[in-house]
C-alpha positions, 0 to 999 in steps of 0.5 A: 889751467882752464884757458891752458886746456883751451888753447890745446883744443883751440889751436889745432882746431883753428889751425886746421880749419886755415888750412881746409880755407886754403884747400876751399878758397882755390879748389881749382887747383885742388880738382884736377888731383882729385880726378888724377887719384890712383887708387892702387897707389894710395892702397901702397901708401896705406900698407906702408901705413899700416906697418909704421905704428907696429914698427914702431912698437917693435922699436920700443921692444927693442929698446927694452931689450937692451935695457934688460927688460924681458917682455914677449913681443905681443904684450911690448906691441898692446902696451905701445899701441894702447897708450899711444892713442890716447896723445889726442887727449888734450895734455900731454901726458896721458900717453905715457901715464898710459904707458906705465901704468898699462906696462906694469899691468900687461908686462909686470915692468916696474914703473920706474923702469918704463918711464926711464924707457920714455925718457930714452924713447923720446931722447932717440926719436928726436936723434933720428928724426934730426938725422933724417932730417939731415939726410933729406936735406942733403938728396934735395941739394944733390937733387939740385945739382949741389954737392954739399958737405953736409953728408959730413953732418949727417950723423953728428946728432949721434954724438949725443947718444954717448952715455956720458952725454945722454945720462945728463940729458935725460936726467936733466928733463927728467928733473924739469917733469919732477919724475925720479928716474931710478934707473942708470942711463950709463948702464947701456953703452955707446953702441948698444944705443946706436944699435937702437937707432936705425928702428927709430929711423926706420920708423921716419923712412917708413913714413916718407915712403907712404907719403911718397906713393901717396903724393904720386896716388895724386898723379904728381910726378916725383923722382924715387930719391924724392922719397928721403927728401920726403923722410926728412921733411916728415921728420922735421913736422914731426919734431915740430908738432911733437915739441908743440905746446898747444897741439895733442899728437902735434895735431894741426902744427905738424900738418901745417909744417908740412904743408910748407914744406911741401908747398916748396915744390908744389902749390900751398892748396895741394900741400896742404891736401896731401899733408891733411890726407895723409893724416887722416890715412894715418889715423885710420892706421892707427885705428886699426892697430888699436883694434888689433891690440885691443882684441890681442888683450881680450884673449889669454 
């Protein structure tokens, strides 16, 4: 257990710290960015920012909504946003034993009900971070001159969401976490979930577009279909780093992958830049939200 809360402390830590080497050992090509920095595009990049963590609340309020829950959208906002920023806590869990309990304090919403709303969360934004994946894909090959088909794959991960398929998958993690999930997944029909959907997706375009302005706030030219290219690559770090084992809030893993990706169309010490830059912007995001929502609880 020790060396397990170790490596969670460890990894992303020496993960990062490889990547600021790349930025310090060829600092020459990090300079002329530095001196090329906009700053009214990086204040575009960091209003959208601003917007994705209550977005994503809203998400969540919706996905109640469906599921018959009623709850206000102040108390859905404070209990995402309260809960979610303690992922950076080492293990995996706090977030969303945060997350029941403080819906069940805030929001009176039974326990078993907001971990069966997790499960699904999570279940959904995986499905849509792989469909955005698929559609980043497909601009960068038409981008390429290619014409591909994979227009046609695009929303084949939405197959799963068929109630039939998507009872058995959340009851089947939910059995390997030791969680009773008391509440029927069947309930809700095939396109009522989709109906779900497009804010989860939503969620990962509002990312590549402040990831858009924050690459051209660097003075790097890109074309304005560059930015589901961008969606899509965000959208894949963001599944890898989530499904990391070692890294809380994919911390180090999901900036390394970006990086990569990045690092496609530019050098690895620039990617690497705009991958970091754009997680400390985001984290400031998130503080602010925080605030908002701590301040929002204080009040009656």
């Amino acid at each position: 257990m020790v060396e397990v809360k170790f490596l969670k402390i460890a990894v992303p830590f020496v993960i990062i710290a490889l990547l600021l080497r790349s930025i310090v050992f060829d600092w020459q090509e990090i300079v002329p960015l530095l001196y090329r920095v906009s700053p009214i595009l990086l204040i575009i990049s960091f209003l959208f920012l601003l917007t994705i963590y209550p977005e994503a609340a809203f998400s969540w309020y919706v996905m109640l909504g469906k599921m018959g829950v009623k709850v206000g959208i102040r108390e859905s906002f404070q209990v995402w946003i309260l809960s979610t920023a303690s992922r950076y806590v080492p293990g995996a869990i706090w977030q969303y034993i945060g997350r029941v309990e403080l819906a069940k304090q805030m929001a009176e919403i039974p326990r078993n009900i907001t971990v069966a709303s997790l499960l699904f969360e999570i279940f959904i934004a995986i499905i849509a971070a792989v469909v955005v994946g698929f559609l980043g894909l497909y601009f960068l090959l038409v981008n390429n001159h290619e014409n591909p088909i994979l227009i046609f794959v695009i929303p084949f991960p939405l197959i799963l969401l068929h109630p039939t398929l998507s009872s058995k998958i959340i009851s089947f993690v939910a059995r390997v976490l030791n969680k009773k999930l008391d509440w029927d997944m069947q309930k809700l029909g095939f396109f009522e979930t989709i109906e779900i959907v497009p804010w989860y997706v939503a969620n990962f375009l509002l990312n590549g577009v402040a990831l858009y302005f924050l690459i051209l706030s660097f003075g790097i030219n890109l074309s304005s279909v560059q930015f589901f290219y961008l969606s899509g690559i965000y959208a894949i770090s963001w599944v890898v780093g989530f499904i990391s084992v070692f890294a809380p809030a994919g911390l180090g893993v999901t900036e390394a992958t970006l990086a990569y990706f990045l690092s496609l169309s530019m050098s690895f010490p620039q990617a690497t830049l705009i991958a970091l830059s754009y997680r400390v912007l985001l984290t400031i995001a998130e503080l602010l939200a925080f605030t908002i929502a701590f301040r929002l609880g204080g009040k009656s």
